[in-house]
N, C-alpha and C positions, 0 to 999 in steps of 0.2 A: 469246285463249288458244291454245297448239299443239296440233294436232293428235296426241293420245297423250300429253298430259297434265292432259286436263280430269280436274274431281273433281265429286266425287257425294255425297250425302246422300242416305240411307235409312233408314226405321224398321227392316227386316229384312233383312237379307245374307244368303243361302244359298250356300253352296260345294256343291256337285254334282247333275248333274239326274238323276237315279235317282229309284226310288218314294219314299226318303225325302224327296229332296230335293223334289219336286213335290207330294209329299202335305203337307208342311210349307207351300209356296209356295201351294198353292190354297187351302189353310184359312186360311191366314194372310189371304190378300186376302179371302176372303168374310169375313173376322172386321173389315175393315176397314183392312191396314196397307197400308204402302207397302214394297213385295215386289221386290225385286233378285234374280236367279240369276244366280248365273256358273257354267259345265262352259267342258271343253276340246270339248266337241261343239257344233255350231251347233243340234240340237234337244233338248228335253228326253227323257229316256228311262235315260239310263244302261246299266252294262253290261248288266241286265235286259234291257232290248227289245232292243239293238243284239249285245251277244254274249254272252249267257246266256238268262234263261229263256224268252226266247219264242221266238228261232230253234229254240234246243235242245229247244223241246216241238215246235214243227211239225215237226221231222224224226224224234222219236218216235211222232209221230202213223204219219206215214207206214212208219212200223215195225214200229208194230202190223196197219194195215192187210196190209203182205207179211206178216204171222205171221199173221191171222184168212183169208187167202188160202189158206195155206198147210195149214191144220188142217181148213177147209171140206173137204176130202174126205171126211172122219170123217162129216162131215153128210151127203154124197149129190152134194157142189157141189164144181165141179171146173175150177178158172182153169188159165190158161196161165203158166208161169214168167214175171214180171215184168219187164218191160224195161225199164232206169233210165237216166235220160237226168238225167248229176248235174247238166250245166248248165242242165236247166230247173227241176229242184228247189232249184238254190242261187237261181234268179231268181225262182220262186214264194217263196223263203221271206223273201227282200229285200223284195218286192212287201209283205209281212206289217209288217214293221218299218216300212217307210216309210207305209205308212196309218197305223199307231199312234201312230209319231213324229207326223205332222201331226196326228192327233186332237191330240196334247197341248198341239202350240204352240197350234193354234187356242183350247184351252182356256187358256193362258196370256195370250194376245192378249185376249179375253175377257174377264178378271180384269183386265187390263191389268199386267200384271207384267214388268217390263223381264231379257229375257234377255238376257246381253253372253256370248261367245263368247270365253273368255278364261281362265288360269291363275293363282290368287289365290293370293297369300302375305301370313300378316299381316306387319304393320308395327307392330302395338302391339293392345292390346286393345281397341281402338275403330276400327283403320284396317288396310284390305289396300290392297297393291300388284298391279293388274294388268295380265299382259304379254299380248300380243296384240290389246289391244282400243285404241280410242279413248279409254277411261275408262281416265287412269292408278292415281286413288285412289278410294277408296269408302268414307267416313266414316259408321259405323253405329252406331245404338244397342244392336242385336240381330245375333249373327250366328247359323247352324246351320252345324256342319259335318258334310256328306252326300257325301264324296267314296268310298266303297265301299270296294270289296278288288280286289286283281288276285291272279292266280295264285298260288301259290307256288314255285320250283323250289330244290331242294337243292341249296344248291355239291355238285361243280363243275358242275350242268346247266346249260345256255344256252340257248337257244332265239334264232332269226334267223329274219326273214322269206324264205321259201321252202326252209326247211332241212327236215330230215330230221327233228328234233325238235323239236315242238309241243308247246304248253300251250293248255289248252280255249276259248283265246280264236283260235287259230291252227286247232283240229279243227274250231271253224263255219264258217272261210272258204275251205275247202280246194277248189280249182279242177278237181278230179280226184280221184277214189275210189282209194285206196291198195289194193296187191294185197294186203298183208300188213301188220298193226297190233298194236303192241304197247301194250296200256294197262298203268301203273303206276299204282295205285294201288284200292282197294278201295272207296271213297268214293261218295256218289250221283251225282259228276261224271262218276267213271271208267266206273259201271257203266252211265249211262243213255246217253256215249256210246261204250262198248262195242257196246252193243245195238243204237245206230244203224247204226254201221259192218259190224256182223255181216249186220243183215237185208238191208243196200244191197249186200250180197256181199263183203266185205273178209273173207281170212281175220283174227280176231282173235284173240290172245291175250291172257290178265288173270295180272299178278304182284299179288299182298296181300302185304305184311309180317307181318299175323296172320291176321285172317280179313275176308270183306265185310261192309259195314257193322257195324264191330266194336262201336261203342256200342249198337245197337239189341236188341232182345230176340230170340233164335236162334229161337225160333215163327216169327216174320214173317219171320225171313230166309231159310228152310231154301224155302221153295218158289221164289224167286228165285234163291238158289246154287243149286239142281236146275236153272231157266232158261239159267244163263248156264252152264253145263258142257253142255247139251245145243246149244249154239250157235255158243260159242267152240272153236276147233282146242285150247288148251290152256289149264287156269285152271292156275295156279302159286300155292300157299296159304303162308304161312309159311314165304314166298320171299321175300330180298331181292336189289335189284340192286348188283352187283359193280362191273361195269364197263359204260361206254356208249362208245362212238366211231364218230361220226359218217363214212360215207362218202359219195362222189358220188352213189353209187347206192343208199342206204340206211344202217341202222343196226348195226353189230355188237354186239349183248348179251352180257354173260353174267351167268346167275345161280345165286345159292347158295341151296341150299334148308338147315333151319332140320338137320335130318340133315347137311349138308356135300356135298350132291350139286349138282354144278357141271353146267349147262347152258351152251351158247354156240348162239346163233344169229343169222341174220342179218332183219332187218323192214324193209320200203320207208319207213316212219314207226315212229316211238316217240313215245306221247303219255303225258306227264309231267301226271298227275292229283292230287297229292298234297296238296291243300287250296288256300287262297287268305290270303291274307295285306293286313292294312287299311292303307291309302293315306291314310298320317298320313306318309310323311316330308322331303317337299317345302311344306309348307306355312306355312312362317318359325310356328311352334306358341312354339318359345322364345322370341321378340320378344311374343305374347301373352300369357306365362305361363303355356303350359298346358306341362305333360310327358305323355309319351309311356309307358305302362308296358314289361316287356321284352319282350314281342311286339308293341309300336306299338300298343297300343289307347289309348283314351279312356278315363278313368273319369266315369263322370256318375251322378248323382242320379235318382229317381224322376220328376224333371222333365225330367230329359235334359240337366242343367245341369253343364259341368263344372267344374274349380277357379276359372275366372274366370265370375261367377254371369250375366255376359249371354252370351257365349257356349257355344252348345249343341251337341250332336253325336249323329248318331242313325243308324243301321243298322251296318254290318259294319264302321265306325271306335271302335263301341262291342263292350264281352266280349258274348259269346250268340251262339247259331246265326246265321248269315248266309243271313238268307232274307230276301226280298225285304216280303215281309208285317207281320214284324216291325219290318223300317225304315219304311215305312209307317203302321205303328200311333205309332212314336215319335216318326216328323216330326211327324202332327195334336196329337199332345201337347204336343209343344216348342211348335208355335205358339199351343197353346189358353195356356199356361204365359205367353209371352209377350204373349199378347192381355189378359192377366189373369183368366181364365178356372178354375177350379178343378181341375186337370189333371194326371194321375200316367198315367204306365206300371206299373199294378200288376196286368197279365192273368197268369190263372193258368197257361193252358193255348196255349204257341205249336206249333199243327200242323206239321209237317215229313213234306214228302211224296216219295219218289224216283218218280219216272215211267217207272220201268220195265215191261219186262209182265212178270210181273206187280207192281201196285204195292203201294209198303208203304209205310203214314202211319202217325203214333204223335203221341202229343199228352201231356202231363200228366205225370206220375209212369211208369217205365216200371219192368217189375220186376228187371231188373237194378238202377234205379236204388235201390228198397226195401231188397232185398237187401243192395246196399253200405251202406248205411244205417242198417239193423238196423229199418227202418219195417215194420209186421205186415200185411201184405195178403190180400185173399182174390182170386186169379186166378178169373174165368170166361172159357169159350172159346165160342164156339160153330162147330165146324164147317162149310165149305161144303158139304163133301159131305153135307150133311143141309139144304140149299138149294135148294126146287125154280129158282128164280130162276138161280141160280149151275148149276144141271144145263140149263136151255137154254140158257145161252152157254158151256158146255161148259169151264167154271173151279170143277171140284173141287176144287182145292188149295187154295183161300181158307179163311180165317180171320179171324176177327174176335174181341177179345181183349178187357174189358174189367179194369179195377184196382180195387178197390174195398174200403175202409174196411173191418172183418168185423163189427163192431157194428150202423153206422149204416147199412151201403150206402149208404154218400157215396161218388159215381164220384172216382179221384184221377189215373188215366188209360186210354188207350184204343189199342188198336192195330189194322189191318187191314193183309192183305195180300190180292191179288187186284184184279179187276177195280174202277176206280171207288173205290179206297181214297180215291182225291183229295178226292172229294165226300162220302164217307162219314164221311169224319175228323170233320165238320163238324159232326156232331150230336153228338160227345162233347165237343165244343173247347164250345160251347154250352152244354152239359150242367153241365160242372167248371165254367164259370163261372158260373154258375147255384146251384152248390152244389146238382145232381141226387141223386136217390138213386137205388137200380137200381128201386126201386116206378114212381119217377118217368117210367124209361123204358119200363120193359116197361109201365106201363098206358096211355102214348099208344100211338095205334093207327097201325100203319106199314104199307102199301100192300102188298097180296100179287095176285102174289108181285112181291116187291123183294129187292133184294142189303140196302138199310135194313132189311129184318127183322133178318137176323143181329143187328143191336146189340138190338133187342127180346130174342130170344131167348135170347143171350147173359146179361141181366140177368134174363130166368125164370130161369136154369139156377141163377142166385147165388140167387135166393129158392124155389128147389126143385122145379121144373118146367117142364120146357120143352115144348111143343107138338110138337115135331119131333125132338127130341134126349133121349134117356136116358141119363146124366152118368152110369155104371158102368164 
């Protein structure tokens, strides 16, 4: 046979190696099948590890660190302005991906799950064609398709390597810290790398069309918009951009605010933030029989199954937040689904966290969400500034939000902003699936002092007392 057009038989075809796609891939082989993955990357990992969330937390980490440098004065403790050497931070933060990469293949190796390095397009609902590898055809019983999302940019924006205008797959790899940065966009991309480029010394500016984080609940976001005006040279709120053009030496802006007030200036980078959009349109979908809805998603089934019943599709190819967790949850699905196994995507509560400082996680029912809905809520808050926990790491502004049934005190969701929101979310995501009540929470007993009391506290406050806080 020639070389580039041998064929293959497989019980499971995976198209992309992202958390969905590998979380699909290792359950599938522990369940017993025979596990295929094709990506256009030679390791598994996806945008996730290689340009989204785990570069872009390591560089948040060290963000926070020059911010807790920074405020130490307040304590007694008193550093030297920090000296940033971007070429050893872009090498440390590589050094990060490339161990996590090789944990995965080594875990695929392992399972023994044949990766092929290569671009799949089907060919019919039981056969892709692909280009780059030795294997030209790959005949399946089962396929997932786990191919993510890439940016989004607005005609007419472009983006070119080494240009002046980037999209947040171009802001991770940048060889040189920008004297001046203009972020578009309000979203937890724009804002968490806003903050990056802010702390690393980049003047930054922030345009929103409405406000930041416009879906989330204004509690959680109001001590973040206090963050990021105390940081950025200028936020621009119910601003849009006009015009962009590109020069040698930077960007010329101009924009209109929502009164008619015309700004123009010039930015060494413009980073175009404005959502991401899923990586369904190269994939021959109409030789399968699947269509495409009008923004290129997937529709699928509680199994993850879409119009043709063996092929499945799961994270940011399918409707719902595009977080990395929830592709995850619905790849071990799809394969438990395909192992025959008893298996739905029916969680109630998917956590969403932006990793800013300060951070804000929300989970469940949010009360904007109620509101538009006409559902009857009973809000409890419980204040940081009524947190001994939250007074020794010097994060009075936190908050912790609980949603809650008014009858039953069945939690229906949960918010934090502040320190450690990431981990904190974790007991309410727990909780709603659980079918918690606020009894349930406030009478476990939570570690003092801990920033985890708050959600304790918060759910005294719904049953009419709290320990620390007087709700007048």
């Amino acid at each position: 046979m020639v070389v580039g057009e041998m064929s293959q038989r497989t019980d499971l075809l995976i198209i992309g190696g992202g958390p969905g796609g590998y979380a699909a891939a290792f359950r599938a082989a522990d369940l017993g099948l025979d596990v295929t993955m094709v990506d256009i990357r030679a390791q598994p990992g996806g945008v996730c590890l290689f340009t989204g969330c785990i570069p872009s937390k390591a560089l948040l980490f060290l963000s926070e660190l020059i911010y807790d440098a920074a405020r130490a004065k307040d304590m007694g403790l008193f550093f030297a302005q920090p000296k940033i050497d971007f070429a050893a931070i872009k090498s440390w933060k590589e050094s990060i991906t490339t161990r996590l990469a090789k944990g995965l293949t080594d875990l695929s190796k392992k399972r023994d799950i044949q990766w092929l390095k290569a671009q799949a397009v089907f060919e019919g609902p039981d056969t892709v064609r692909l280009f780059g590898s030795d294997v030209a055809h790959i005949r399946f019983k089962n396929a997932i398709i786990a191919t993510g999302s890439s940016p989004f940019l607005p005609p007419p924006v472009q983006v070119k390597a080494g240009g002046n205008i980037i999209d947040s797959t171009m802001a991770l790899e940048l060889n040189e810290l920008p004297e001046s940065l203009l972020v578009i966009g309000g979203g937890y991309i724009g804002l968490e790398l806003g903050q990056v480029y802010a702390s690393l010394g980049s003047r930054v500016s922030l345009v929103v069309r409405s406000e930041m984080l416009r879906k989330v609940d204004r509690d959680l976001v109001l001590p973040l918009q206090r963050r990021m005006k105390e940081i950025c040279a200028r936020v621009y709120e119910q601003t849009t951009l006009s015009s962009l053009q590109e020069r040698e030496d930077g960007v010329d802006v101009v924009l209109t605010s929502s009164t008619g007030v015309k700004t123009e200036e010039r930015f060494a980078k413009v980073l175009v933030a404005v959502g991401r959009t899923p990586n369904t349109a190269d994939l021959g979908l109409e030789k399968a029989g699947i269509e495409r809805d009008e923004k290129g998603f997937l529709t699928v089934n509680e199994k993850q199954q879409t119009m043709v019943p063996n092929i499945y599709a799961v994270g940011d190819v399918t409707r719902g937040p595009m977080l990395a967790h929830r592709a995850l949850r619905q790849g071990k699905v799809a394969a438990e689904v395909i192992a025959g196994l008893p298996s739905a995507f029916d969680n109630r509560a998917i956590p969403a966290v932006v990793y800013t400082d300060p951070q804000v996680a929300w989970c469940g029912l949010t009360e904007g969400e109620a509101r538009q809905n006409h559902v009857e809520v009973k809000i409890s808050r419980f204040p940081w500034s009524a947190s001994g926990r939250a007074a020794t790491m010097a994060s009075p502004d936190g908050l912790t939000k609980l949603i809650l049934e008014p009858d039953t005190g069945r939690l229906l969701g949960a918010g934090v902003v502040g320190r450690n929101a990431e981990t904190l979310i974790a007991e309410s995501v727990l909780a709603i699936e659980m079918g918690a009540l606020a009894e349930d929470i406030a009478l476990s007993i939570h570690p003092h002092p801990t920033l985890s009391e708050t959600q304790g506290e918060a759910a005294d406050i719904f049953l009419g007392s709290a320990t620390h806080f007087i709700n007048k």
